[in-house]
C-alpha positions as CSV (number, residue, x, y, z in Angstrom):
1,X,31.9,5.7,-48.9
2,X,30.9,2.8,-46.3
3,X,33.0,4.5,-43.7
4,X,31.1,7.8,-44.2
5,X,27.9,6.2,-44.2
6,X,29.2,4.6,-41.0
7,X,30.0,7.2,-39.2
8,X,26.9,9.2,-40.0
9,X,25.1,6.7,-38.7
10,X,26.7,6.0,-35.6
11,X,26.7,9.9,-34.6
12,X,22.4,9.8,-35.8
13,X,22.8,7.2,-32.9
14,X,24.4,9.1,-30.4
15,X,22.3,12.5,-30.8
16,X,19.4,10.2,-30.5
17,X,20.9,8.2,-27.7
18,X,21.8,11.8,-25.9
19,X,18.7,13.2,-26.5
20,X,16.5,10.3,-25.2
21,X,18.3,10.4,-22.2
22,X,17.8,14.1,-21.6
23,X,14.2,13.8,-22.0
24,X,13.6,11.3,-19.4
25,X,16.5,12.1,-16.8
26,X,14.4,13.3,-13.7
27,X,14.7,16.8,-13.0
28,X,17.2,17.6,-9.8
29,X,15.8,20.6,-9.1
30,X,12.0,21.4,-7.7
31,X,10.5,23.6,-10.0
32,X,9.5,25.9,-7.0
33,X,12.8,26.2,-5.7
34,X,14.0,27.1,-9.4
35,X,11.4,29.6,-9.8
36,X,12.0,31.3,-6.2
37,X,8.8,30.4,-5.0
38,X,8.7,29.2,-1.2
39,X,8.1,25.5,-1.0
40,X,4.8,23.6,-0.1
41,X,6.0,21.8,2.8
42,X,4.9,22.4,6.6
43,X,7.3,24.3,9.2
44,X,8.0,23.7,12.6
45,X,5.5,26.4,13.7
46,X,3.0,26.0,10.5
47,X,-0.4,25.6,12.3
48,X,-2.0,21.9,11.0
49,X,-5.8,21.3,11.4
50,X,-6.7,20.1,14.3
51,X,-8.2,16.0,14.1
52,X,-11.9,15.9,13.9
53,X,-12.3,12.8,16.1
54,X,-11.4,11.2,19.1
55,X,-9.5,8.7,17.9
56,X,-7.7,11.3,15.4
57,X,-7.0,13.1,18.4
58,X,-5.4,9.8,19.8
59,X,-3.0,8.9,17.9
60,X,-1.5,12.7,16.7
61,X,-0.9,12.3,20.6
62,X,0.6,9.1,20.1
63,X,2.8,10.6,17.3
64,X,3.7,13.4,19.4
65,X,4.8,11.5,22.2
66,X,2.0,12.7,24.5
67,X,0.7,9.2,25.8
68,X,2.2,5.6,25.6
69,X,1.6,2.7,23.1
70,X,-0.5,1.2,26.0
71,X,-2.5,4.4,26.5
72,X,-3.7,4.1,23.0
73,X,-4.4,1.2,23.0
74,X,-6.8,0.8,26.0
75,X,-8.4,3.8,25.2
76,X,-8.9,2.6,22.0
77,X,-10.5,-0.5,23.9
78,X,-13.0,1.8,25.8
79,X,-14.2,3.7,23.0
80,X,-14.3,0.2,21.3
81,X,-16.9,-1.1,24.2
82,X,-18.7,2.1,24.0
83,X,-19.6,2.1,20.7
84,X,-20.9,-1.3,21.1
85,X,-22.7,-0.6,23.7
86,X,-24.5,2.6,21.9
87,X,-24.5,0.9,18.4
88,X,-24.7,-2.8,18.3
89,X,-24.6,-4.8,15.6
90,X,-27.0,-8.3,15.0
91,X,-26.2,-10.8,12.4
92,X,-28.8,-11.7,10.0
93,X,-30.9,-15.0,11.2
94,X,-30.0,-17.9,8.8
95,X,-32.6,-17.3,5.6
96,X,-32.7,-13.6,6.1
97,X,-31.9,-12.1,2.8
98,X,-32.5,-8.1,3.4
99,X,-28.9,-7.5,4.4
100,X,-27.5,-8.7,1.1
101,X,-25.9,-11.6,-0.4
């Protein structure tokens, strides 16, 4: 009778063992590809949105191989200057508790 009892409960432990592992296994396959649905990922010739800034602009050139490291980078230096120049910025005088903590 202990054997039996044994072995019942050493197979309980295996289906549950099994069935744990099955539930939390990742799933191999995309559930896009399984359903036959084209996937969500850009083509070679799938049109992305163009940047919206100058500096954007920059560095997908950079990615793409259109300028150098040191093209960026001095650009990056100009535009830098410029918006200094256009918008600079003052430190609080000593005592001067308007800009905050």
């Amino acid at each position: 009778m202990e054997v039996v009892a044994m072995l019942a409960l050493l197979l309980f432990t295996a289906v549950l063992l099994v069935s744990v592992i099955v539930a939390v296994w990742p799933d191999t396959e995309p559930a896009q590809e399984a359903s036959g649905a084209e996937p969500d990922r850009p083509g070679p010739d799938s049109a992305a949105q163009p940047p919206t800034t100058l500096e954007g602009a920059m560095a997908a050139q950079l990615l793409h191989g259109e300028i150098t490291v040191q093209r960026y980078r001095h650009t990056l230096e100009l535009l830098a200057a410029r918006d200094d120049e256009e918008y600079p910025l003052a430190a609080p005088e000593k005592g001067d508790f308007s800009a905050g903590p």
